[in-house]
C-alpha positions as CSV (number, residue, x, y, z in Angstrom):
1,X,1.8,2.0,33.0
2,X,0.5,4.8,30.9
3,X,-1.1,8.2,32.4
4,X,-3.2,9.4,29.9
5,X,-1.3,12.3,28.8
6,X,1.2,10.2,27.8
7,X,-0.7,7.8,25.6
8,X,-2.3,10.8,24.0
9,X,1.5,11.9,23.2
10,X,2.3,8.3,22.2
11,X,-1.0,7.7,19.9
12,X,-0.8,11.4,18.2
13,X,3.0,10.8,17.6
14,X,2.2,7.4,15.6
15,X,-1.1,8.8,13.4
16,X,1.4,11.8,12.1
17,X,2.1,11.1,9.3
18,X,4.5,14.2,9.2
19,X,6.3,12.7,11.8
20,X,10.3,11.1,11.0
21,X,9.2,7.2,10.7
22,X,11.7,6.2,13.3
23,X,9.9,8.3,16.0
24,X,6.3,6.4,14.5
25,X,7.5,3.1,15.1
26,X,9.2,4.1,18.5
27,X,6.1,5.5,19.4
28,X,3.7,2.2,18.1
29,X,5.9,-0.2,20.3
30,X,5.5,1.4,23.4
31,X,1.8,1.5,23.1
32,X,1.7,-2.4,22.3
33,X,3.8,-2.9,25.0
34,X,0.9,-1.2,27.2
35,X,-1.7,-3.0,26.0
36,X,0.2,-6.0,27.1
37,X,1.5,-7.6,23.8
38,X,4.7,-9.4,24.1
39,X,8.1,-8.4,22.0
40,X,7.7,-11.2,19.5
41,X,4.6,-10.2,18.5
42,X,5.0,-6.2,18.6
43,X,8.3,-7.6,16.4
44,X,6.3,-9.8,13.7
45,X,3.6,-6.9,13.6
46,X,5.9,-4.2,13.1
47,X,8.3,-5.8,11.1
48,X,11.4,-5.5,13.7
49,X,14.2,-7.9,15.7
50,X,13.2,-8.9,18.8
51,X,16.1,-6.6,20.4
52,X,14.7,-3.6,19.0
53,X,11.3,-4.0,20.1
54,X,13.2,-4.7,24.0
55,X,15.6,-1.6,23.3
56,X,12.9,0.7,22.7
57,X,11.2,-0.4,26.0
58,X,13.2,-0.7,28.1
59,X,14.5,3.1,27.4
60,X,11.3,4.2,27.9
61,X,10.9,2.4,30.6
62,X,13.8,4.0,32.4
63,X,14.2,7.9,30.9
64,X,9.8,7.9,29.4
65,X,10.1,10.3,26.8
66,X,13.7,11.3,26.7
67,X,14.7,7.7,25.8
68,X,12.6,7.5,23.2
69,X,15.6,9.9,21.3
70,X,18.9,9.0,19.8
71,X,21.6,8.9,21.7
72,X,24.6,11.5,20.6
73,X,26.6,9.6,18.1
74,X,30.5,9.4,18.6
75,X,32.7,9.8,15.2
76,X,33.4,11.7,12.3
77,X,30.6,14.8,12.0
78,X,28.2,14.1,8.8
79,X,29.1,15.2,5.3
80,X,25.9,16.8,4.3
81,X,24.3,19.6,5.7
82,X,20.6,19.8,7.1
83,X,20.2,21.9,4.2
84,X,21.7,19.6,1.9
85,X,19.4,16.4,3.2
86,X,16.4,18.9,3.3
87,X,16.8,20.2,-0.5
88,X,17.5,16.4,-1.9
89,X,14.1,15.2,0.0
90,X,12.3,18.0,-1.9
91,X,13.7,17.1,-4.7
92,X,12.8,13.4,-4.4
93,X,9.3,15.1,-4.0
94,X,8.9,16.7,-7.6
95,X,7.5,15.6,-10.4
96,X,10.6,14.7,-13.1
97,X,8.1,16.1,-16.4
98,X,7.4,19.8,-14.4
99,X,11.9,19.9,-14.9
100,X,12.0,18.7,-18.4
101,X,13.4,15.3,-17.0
102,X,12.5,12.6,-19.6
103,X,11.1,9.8,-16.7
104,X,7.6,8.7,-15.3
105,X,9.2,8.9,-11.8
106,X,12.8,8.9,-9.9
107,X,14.7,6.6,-8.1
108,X,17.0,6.9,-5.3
109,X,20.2,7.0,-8.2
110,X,18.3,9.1,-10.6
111,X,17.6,11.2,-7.4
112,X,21.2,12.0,-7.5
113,X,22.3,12.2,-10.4
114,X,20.3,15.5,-10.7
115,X,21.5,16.5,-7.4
116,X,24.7,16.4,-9.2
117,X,23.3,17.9,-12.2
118,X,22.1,20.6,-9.6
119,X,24.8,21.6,-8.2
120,X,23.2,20.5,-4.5
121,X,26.2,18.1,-4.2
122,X,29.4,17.4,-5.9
123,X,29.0,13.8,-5.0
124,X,26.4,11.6,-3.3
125,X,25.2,8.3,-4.0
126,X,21.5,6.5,-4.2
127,X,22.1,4.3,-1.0
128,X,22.9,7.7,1.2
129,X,19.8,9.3,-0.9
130,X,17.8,6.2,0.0
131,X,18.3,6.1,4.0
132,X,17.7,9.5,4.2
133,X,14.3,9.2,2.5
134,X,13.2,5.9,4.5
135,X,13.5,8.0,7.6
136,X,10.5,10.1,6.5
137,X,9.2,6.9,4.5
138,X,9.5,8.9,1.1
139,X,8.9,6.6,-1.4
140,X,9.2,8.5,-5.0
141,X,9.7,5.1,-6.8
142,X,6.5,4.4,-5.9
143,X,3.0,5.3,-7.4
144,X,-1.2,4.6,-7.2
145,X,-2.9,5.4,-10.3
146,X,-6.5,7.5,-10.1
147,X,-8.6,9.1,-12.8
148,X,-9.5,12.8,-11.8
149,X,-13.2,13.6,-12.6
150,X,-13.6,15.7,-15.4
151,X,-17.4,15.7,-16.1
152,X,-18.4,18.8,-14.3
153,X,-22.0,16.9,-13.3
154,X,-19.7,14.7,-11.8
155,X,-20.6,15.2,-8.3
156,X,-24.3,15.1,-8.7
157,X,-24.2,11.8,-10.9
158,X,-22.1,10.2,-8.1
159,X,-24.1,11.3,-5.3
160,X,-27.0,9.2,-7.0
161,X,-24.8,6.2,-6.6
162,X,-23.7,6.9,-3.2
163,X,-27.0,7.0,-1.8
164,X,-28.6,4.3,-3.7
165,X,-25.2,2.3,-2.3
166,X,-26.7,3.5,1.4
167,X,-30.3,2.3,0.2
168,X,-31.4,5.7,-0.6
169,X,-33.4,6.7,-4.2
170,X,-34.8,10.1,-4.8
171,X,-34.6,11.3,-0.8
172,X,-36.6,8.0,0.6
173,X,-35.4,5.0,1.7
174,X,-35.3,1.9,-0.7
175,X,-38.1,-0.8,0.0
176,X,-37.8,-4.0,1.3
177,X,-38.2,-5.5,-1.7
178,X,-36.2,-3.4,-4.0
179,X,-32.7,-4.4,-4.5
180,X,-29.3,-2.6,-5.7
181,X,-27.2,-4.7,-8.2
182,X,-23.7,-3.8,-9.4
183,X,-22.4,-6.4,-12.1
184,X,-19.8,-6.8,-14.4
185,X,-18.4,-9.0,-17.0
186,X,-14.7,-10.6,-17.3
187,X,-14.9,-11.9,-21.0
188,X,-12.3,-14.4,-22.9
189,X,-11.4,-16.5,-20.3
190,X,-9.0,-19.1,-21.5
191,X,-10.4,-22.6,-20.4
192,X,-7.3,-24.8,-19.8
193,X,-7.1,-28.5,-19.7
194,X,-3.3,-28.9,-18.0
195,X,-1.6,-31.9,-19.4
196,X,-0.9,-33.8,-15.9
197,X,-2.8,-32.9,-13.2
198,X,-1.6,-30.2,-10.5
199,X,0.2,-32.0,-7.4
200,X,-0.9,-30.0,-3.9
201,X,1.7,-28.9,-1.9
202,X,3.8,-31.1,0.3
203,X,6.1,-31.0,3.3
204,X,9.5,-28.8,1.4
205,X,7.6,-28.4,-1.6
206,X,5.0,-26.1,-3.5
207,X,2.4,-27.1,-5.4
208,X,3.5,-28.1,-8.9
209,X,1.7,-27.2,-11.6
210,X,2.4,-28.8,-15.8
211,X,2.7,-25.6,-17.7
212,X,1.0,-27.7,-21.1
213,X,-2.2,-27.4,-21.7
214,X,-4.6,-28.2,-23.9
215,X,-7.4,-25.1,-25.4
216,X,-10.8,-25.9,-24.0
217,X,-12.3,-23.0,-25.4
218,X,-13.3,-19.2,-23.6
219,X,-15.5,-18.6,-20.8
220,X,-17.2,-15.0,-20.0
221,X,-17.2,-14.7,-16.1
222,X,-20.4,-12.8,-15.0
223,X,-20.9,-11.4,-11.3
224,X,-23.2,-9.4,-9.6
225,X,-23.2,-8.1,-6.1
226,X,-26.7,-7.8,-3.9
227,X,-25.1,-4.1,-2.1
228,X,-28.0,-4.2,0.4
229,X,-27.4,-7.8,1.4
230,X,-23.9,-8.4,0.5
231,X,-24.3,-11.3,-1.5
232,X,-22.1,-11.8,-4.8
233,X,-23.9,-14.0,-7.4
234,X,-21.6,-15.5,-10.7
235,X,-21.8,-17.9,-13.2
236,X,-19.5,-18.5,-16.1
237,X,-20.8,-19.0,-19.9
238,X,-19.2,-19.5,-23.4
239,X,-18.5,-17.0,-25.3
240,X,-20.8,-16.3,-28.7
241,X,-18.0,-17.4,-30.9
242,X,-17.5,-20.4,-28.8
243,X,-21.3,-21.0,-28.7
244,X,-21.4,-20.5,-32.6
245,X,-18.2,-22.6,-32.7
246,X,-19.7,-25.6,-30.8
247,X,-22.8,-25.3,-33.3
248,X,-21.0,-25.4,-36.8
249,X,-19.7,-28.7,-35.4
């Protein structure tokens, strides 16, 4: 069991997002393992062994807190410094254009080659670069694409949309028979008419599908969504050139 100033510790530990990774997970198994969920579920939810998920909780079973730290590691001490780790994870963290660097983002061996190139290092390799950033789940090969508003009435022309999306118009609330529809349009899709017909999956197998095909044409895909209901409403049609098409013949 739990008190409750523990699972405050537990649950503030795996929200911080600040926090090393390891210490997030450690913390997220122990408070499945309170509410009662067994270590092969904790394991396929948090993407672990078994025998992790039982090492973590049994050591805080035993030592609370205390066990929930790394034990001191026999061995040869580490080659890089704090410093060292703490200056490549920045750099991980830049931006490669704001140094002149020729690339839309690093990875873990382009990380160190301008350690290298820094001077940080005389020798280090992506894989050592890589495990250190996985502890704080640094990811710099990654990206997620936004546009940044640059319409300065931006705010006041989306605030019309927000409140008409929380059935609000003009400062009064929308009537019951007034409706808010957003649609869109998905134009020239390819009809395809495959050659043999697709075989479902089967016991060892996945579904097959002939990679010939025949032209059948393009369809426009048109869908609209009822916000206040949430209802989505489509229907496909033929393009104009297909209608036209379809006429000269």
């Amino acid at each position: 069991m739990l008190t409750q100033s523990e699972k405050e510790k537990l649950e503030s530990l795996a929200r911080k997002y600040t926090s090393a990774y390891y210490r997030v997970i450690r913390a997220k198994i122990v408070l499945m393992a309170a509410h009662g969920i067994d270590n092969d579920e904790i394991g396929r939810r948090l993407n672990l062994p078994r025998q992790i998920v039982s090492k973590w909780r049994e050591r805080f079973f035993e030592r609370r807190f205390e066990g929930l730290e790394d034990e001191p590691r026999k061995g040869r001490p580490p080659v890089f410094s704090p410093r060292v780790v703490v200056e490549i994870k920045a750099l991980a963290c830049e931006l490669p254009y704001e140094n002149d660097i020729p690339l839309s983002r690093f990875s873990t061996n382009e990380v160190a080659r301008e350690a290298i190139k820094r001077g940080i290092v005389a020798k280090i390799s992506g894989a050592t670069i890589w495990r250190w950033l996985n502890e704080d789940a640094i990811k710099p090969q990654q990206h997620r694409s936004w546009i940044f508003p640059r319409d300065p009435g931006f705010q006041e022309k989306a605030g019309r949309v927000l409140d008409l999306y929380h059935g609000i118009w003009g400062g009064q609330p929308l009537e019951s028979d007034e409706y808010v529809i957003c649609a869109d349009e998905k134009s020239s899709i390819q009809a395809r008419l495959r050659i043999h017909a697709t075989e479902p999956p089967r016991s060892g197998e996945c579904m097959r599908v002939e990679h010939e095909y025949e032209r059948c044409g393009a369809l426009s895909y048109l869908a609209a969504w009822d916000v206040k209901r949430a209802k989505v409403f489509g229907r496909c049609e033929l393009l104009k050139q297909e209608l036209n098409l379809l006429a000269v013949l």
